[in-house]
Structure formats: structure tokens, C-alpha cells
C-alpha positions as CSV (number, residue, x, y, z in Angstrom):
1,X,78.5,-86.5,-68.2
2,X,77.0,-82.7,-68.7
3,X,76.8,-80.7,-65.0
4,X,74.6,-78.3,-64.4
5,X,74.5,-75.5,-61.8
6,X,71.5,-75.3,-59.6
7,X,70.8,-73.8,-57.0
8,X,69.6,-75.2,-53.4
9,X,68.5,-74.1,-49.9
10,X,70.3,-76.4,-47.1
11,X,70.5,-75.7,-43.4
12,X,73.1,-73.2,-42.5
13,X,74.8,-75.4,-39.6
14,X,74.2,-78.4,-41.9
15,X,76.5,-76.7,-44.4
16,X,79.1,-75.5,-41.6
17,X,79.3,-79.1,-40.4
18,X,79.9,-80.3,-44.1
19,X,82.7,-77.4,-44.6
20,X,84.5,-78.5,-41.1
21,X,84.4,-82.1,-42.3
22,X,86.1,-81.2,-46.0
23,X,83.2,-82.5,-47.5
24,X,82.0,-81.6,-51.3
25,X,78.5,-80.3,-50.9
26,X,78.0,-80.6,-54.9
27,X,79.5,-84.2,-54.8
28,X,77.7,-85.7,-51.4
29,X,74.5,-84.3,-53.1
30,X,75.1,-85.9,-56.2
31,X,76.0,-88.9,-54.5
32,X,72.7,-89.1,-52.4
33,X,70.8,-88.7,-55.4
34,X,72.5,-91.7,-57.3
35,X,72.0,-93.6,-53.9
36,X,68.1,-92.5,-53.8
37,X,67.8,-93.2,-57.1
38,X,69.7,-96.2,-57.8
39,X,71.9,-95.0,-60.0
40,X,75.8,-96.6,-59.6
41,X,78.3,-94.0,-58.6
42,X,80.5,-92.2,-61.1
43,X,84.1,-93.6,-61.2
44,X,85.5,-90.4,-59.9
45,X,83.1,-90.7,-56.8
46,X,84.0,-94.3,-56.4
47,X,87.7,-93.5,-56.3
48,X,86.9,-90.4,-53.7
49,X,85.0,-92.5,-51.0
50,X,87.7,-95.0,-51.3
51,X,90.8,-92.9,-50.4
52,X,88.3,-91.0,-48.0
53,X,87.3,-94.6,-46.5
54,X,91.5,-95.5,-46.4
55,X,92.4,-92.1,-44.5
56,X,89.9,-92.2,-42.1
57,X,90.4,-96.2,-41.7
58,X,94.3,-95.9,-41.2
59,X,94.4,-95.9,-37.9
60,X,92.4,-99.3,-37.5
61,X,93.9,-100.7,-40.5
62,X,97.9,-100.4,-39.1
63,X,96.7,-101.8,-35.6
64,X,95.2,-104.9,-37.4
65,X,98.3,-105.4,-39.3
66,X,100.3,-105.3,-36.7
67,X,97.9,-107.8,-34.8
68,X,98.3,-110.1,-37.4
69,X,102.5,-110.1,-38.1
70,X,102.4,-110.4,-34.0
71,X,100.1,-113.2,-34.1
72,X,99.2,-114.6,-37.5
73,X,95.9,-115.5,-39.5
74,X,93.2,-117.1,-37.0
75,X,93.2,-119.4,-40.3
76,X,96.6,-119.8,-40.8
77,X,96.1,-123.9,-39.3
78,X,93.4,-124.6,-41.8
79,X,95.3,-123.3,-44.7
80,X,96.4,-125.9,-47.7
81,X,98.6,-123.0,-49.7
């Protein structure tokens, strides 16, 4: 895939907010674009969203494990396996 530079006006506190939240301004722009588009994301996007979805999922992730070694699957009756 060639990249090219280009250049683009945004909203200062738009760009601030993106900054505070560690967020790529090149990639989230090329993401919306492949979104608007249709266009699948490239596999290094794909990979990014995911660890970014895992880290700021952890949190709910480790409570609902632990839920479930407390308590079990709500399935765990109907199982056959």
C-alpha cells in the first residue's frame, strides 16, 4: 500500500482531544475513510483496534471471568460436551 502525505484542516480542540486520548490522527482518518467508503480495514489497523479494544475492555473482561469461575456458565446444565 503507497502513503501519501496530505495535508488537512481539523478543529484545534478536536485534535487536542485526539492527542489526550493517544489516538493516531493519520490512522483514525484513514480508518473513517475505509469505513465511509466501504473499504475493509488494513491488517495492521485490524490488529490496532483489537489490542486498543482488549486494554480498554480489561477491566470488564477480568470481572466477567471471575463471575464465571465463582459461578459457572449460565449454560453449563444444557451442555452435552
Amino acid at each position: 500500500m503507497n502513503r501519501v502525505a496530505v495535508r488537512v484542516e481539523l478543529d484545534s480542540e478536536l485534535v487536542e482531544q485526539a492527542s489526550r486520548a493517544g489516538l493516531s490522527i493519520s490512522h483514525e482518518l484513514d480508518r473513517a475513510l475505509r469505513r465511509k467508503l466501504g473499504i475493509p480495514p488494513g491488517p495492521s489497523h485490524s490488529s490496532d483496534e483489537a489490542g486498543r479494544w482488549a486494554r480498554d475492555n480489561a477491566g470488564a473482561i477480568a470481572a466477567t471471568n471471575a463471575r464465571v469461575d465463582e459461578n459457572g456458565l449460565w449454560s453449563d446444565g444444557y451442555r452435552v460436551f
